[in-house]
C-alpha positions as a LaTeX table, in Angstrom:
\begin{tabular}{lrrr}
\hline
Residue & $x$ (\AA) & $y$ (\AA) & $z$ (\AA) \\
\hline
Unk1 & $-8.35$ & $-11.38$ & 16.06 \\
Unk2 & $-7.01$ & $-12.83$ & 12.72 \\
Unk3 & $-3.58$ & $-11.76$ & 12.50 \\
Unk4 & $-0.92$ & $-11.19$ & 15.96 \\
Unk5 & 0.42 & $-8.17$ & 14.01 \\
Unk6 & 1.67 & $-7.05$ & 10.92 \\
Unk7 & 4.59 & $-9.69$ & 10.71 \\
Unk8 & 2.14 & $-12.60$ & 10.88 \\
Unk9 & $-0.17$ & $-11.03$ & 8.27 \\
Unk10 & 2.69 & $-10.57$ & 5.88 \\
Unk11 & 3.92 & $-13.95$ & 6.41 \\
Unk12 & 0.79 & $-15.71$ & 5.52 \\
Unk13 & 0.25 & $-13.23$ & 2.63 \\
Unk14 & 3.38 & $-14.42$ & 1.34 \\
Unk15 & 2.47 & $-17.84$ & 1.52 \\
Unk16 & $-1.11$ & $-16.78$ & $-0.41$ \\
Unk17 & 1.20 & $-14.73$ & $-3.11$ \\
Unk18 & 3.77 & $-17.73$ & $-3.89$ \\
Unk19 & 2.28 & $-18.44$ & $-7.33$ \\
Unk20 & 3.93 & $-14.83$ & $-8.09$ \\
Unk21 & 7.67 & $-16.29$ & $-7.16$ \\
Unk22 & 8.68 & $-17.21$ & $-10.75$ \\
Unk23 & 7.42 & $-14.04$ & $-12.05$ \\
Unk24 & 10.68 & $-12.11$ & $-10.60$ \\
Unk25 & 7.79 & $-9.29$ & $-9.03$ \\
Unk26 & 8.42 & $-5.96$ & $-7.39$ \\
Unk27 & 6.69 & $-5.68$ & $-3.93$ \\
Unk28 & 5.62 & $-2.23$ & $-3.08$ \\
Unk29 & 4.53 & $-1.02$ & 0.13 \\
Unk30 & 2.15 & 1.68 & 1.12 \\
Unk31 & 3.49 & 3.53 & 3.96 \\
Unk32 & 3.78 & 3.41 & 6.29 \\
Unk33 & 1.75 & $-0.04$ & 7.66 \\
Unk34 & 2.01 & $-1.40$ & 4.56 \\
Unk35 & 5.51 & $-1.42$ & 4.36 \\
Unk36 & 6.00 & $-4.18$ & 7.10 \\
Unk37 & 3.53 & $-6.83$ & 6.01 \\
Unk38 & 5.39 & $-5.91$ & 2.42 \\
Unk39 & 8.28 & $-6.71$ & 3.73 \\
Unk40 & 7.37 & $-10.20$ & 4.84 \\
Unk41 & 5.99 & $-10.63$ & 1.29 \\
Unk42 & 8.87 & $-9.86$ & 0.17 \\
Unk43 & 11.16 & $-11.90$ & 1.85 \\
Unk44 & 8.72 & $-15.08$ & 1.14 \\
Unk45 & 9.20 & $-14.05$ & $-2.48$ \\
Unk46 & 12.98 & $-13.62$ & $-2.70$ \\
Unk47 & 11.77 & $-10.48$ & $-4.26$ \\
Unk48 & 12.95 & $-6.85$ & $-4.17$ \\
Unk49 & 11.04 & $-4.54$ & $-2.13$ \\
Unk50 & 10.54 & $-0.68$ & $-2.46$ \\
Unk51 & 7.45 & 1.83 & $-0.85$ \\
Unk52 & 4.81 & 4.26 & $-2.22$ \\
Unk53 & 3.66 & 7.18 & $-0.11$ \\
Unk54 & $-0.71$ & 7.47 & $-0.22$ \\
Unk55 & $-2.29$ & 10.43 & 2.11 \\
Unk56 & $-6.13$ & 10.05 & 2.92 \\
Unk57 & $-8.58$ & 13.29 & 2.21 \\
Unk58 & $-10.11$ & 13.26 & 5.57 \\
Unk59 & $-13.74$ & 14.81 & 5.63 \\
Unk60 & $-13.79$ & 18.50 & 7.71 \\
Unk61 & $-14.39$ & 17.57 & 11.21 \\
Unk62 & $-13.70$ & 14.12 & 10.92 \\
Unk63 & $-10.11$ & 13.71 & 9.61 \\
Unk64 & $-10.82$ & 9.72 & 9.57 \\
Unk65 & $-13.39$ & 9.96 & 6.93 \\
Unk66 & $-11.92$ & 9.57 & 4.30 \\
Unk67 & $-13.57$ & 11.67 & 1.09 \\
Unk68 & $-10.21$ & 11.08 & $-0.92$ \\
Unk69 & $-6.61$ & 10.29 & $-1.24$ \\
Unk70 & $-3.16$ & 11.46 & $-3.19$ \\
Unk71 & $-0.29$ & 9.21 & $-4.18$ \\
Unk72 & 2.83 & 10.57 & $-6.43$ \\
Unk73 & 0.65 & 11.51 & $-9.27$ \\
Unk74 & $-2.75$ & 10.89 & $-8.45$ \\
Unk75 & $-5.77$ & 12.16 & $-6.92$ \\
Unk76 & $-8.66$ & 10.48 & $-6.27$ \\
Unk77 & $-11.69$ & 12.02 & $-4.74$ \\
Unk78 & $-14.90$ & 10.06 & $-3.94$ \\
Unk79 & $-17.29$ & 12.96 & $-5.76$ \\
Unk80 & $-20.66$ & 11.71 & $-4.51$ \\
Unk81 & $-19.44$ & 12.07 & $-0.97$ \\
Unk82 & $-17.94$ & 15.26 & $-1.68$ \\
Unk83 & $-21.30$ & 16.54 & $-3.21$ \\
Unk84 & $-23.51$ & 15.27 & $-0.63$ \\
Unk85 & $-21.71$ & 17.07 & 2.49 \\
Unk86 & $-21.46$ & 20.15 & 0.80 \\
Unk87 & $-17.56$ & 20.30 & 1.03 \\
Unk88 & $-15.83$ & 23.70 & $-0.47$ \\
Unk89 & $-13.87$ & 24.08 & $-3.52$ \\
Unk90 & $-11.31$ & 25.80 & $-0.73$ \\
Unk91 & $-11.46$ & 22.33 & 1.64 \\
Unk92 & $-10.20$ & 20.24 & $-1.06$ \\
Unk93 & $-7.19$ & 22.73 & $-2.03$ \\
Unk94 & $-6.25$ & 23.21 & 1.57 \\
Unk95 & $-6.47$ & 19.77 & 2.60 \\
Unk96 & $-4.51$ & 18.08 & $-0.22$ \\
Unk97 & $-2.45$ & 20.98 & $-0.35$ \\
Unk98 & $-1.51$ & 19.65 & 3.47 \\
Unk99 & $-1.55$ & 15.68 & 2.92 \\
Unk100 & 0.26 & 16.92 & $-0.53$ \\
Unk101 & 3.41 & 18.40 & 1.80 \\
Unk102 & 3.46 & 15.22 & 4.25 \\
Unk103 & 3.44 & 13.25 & 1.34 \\
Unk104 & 6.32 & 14.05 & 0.10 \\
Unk105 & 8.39 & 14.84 & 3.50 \\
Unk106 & 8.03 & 10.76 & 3.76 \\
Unk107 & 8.87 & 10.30 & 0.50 \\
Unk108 & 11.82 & 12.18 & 0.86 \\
Unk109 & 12.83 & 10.77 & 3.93 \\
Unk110 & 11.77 & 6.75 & 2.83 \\
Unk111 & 13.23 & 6.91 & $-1.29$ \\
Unk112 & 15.62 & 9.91 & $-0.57$ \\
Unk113 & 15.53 & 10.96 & $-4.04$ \\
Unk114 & 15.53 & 7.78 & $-5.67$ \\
Unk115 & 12.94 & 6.98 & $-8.09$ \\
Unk116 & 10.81 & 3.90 & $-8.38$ \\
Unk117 & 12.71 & 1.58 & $-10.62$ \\
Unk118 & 11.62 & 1.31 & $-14.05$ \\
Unk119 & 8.11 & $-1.05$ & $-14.06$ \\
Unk120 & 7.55 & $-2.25$ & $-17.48$ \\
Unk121 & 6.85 & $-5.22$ & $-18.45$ \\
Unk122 & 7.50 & $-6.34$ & $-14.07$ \\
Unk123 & 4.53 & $-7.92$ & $-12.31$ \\
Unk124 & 3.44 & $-5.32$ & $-9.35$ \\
Unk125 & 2.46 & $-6.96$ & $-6.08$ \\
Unk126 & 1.17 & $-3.16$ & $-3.98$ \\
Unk127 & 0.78 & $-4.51$ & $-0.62$ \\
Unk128 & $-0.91$ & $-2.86$ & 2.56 \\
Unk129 & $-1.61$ & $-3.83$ & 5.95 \\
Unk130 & $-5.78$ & $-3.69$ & 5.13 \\
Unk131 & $-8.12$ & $-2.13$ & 3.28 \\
Unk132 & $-11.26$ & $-0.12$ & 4.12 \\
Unk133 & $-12.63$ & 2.94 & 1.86 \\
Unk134 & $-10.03$ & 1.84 & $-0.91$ \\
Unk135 & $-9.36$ & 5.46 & $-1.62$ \\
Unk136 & $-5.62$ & 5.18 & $-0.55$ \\
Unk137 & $-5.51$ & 2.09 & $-3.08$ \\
Unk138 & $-7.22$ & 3.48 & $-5.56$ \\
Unk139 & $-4.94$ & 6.27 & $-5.76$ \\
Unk140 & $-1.45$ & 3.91 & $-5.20$ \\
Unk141 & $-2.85$ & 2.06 & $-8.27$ \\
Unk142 & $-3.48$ & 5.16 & $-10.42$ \\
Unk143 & 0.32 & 6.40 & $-9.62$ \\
Unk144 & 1.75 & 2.61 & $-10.45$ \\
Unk145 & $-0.25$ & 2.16 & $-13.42$ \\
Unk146 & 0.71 & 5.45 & $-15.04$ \\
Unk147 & 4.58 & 3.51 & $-15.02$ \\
Unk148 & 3.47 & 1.02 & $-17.33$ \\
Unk149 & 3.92 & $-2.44$ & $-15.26$ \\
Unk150 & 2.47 & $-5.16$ & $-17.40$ \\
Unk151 & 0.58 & $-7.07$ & $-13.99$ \\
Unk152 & $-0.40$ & $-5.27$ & $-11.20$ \\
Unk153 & $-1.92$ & $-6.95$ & $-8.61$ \\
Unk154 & $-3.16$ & $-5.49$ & $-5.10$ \\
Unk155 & $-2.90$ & $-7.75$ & $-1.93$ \\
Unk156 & $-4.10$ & $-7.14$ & 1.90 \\
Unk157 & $-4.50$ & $-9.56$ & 4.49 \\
Unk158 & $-7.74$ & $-7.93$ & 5.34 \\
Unk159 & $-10.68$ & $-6.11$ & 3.37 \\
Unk160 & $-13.86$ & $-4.64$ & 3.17 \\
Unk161 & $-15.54$ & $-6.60$ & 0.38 \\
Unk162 & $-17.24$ & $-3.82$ & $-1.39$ \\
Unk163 & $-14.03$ & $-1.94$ & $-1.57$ \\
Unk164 & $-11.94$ & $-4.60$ & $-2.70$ \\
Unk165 & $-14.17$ & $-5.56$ & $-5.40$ \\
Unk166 & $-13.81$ & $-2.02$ & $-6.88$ \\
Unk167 & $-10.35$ & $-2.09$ & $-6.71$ \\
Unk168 & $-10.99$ & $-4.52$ & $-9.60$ \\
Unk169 & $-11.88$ & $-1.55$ & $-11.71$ \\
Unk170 & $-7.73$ & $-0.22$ & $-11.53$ \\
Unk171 & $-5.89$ & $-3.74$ & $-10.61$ \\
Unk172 & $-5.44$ & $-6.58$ & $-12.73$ \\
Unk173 & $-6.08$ & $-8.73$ & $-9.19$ \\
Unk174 & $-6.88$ & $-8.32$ & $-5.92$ \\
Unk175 & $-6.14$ & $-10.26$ & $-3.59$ \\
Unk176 & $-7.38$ & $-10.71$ & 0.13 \\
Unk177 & $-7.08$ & $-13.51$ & 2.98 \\
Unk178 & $-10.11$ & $-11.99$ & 5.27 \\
Unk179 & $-13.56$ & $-10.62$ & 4.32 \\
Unk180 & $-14.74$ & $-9.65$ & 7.96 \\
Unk181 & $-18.57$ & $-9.68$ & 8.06 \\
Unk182 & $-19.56$ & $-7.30$ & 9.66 \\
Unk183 & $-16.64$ & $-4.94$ & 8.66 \\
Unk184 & $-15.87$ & $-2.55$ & 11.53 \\
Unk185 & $-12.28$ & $-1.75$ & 11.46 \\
Unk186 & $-9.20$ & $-2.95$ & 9.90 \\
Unk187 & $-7.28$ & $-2.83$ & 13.19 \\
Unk188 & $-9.80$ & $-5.18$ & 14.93 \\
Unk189 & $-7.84$ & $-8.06$ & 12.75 \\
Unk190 & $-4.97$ & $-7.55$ & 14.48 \\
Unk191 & $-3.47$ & $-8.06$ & 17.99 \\
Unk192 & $-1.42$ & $-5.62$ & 17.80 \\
Unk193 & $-2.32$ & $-2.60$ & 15.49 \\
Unk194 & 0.34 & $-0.19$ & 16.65 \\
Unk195 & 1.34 & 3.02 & 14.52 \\
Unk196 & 4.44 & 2.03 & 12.36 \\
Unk197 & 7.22 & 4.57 & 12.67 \\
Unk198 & 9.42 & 6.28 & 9.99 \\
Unk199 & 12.21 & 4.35 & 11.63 \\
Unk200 & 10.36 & 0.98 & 11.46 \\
Unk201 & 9.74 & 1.94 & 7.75 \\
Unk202 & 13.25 & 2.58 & 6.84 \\
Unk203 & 14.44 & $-0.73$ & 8.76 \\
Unk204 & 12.15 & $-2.54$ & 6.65 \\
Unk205 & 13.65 & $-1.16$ & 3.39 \\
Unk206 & 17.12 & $-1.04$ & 4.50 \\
Unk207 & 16.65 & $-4.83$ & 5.27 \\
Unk208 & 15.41 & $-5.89$ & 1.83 \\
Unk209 & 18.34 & $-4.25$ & 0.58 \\
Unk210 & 20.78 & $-5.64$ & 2.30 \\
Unk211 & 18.99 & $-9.01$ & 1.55 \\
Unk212 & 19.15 & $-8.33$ & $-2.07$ \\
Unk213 & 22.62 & $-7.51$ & $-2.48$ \\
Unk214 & 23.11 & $-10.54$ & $-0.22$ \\
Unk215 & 21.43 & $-12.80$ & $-2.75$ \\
Unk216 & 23.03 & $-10.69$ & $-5.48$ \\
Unk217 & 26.63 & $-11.84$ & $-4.05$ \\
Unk218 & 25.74 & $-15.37$ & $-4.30$ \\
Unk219 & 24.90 & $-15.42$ & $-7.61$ \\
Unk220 & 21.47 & $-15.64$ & $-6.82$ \\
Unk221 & 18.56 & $-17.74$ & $-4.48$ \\
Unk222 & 20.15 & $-21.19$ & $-3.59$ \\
\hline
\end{tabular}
């Protein structure tokens, strides 16, 4: 194991992301894992913290597979895969149709009709709790590039090399602490690997906030 849980891994990802203190950065983080080792970054940081909903294509048959992902925005859909297993025109529209309605149940629940804050000209730090296929990433990216941030940098405490090298190909950085050889799973890095909740999601968020308008009082970080 590399990390206890997500805490730990967002603590010393925060400690890895430092350099990006002075750049007064947004942390983002993908729901709903993501959003707790975000969190940590974010509080390392002193910097504000908000989430982005991304929903996996899973194969037919074998919902963990992923062929694809959608994020407010964006689709991304690994083609080659999609070719070679023969998958139907009528799949694709069902099943993002379905990760399509989820997606935005949590992001009506998580942002409750707030947008994301305007992102030009802020550095970007998308966080999640690891990376495998990338597809999730790939399509968080696509969605926060399309608002114009001027860096945008992706960070994990663990990745799949291949997949985090062509990340490179939508973020300006990206940024890893643990390039497991062989890589099996991301939840053999951690202790504990437990689902995040909804509830654990909006604790993280409400937290920030309250943290914010804490340092906000004060006149700022002492």
């Amino acid at each position: 194991m590399l990390f206890t849980d997500r805490h730990d891994a967002g603590r010393r990802l925060g400690q890895t992301l430092a350099r990006f203190r002075d750049s007064n950065p947004l942390v983002i983080g993908l729901a709903r894992g993501g959003v707790v080792v975000a969190a940590e970054v974010a509080r390392a940081l002193d910097a504000p913290l908000d989430v982005l909903v991304a929903r996996k294509i899973g194969a037919p048959g074998h919902p963990e597979f992923g062929i694809g992902a959608i994020a407010p925005g964006a689709t991304v859909l690994n083609t080659s895969v999609v070719n070679r297993l023969g998958i139907a025109d009528a799949y694709l529209d069902f099943a993002i149709a379905r990760e399509t309605r989820e997606m935005e149940r949590r992001e009506s629940l998580y942002r409750q009709g707030r947008p994301l804050p305007p992102l030009q000209g802020k550095t970007v730090l998308l966080v999640d709790d690891g990376l495998a296929t990338g597809a999730t990433a790939q399509a968080a990216l696509d969605a926060v590039r399309h608002l114009g941030p001027e860096r945008l940098v992706f960070a994990s405490p663990v990745c799949e090399r291949d997949s985090a090298e062509a990340l490179l190909a939508k973020a300006d950085e990206v940024i890893c602490l643990a390039y497991p050889r062989p890589f099996r799973a991301v939840g053999l890095a951690y202790e504990d690997f437990a689902p995040t909740s909804d509830a654990e999601v909006l604790e993280c968020l409400a937290q920030s906030k309250d943290s914010q308008a804490a340092v906000a009082g004060t006149g700022g970080p002492a």
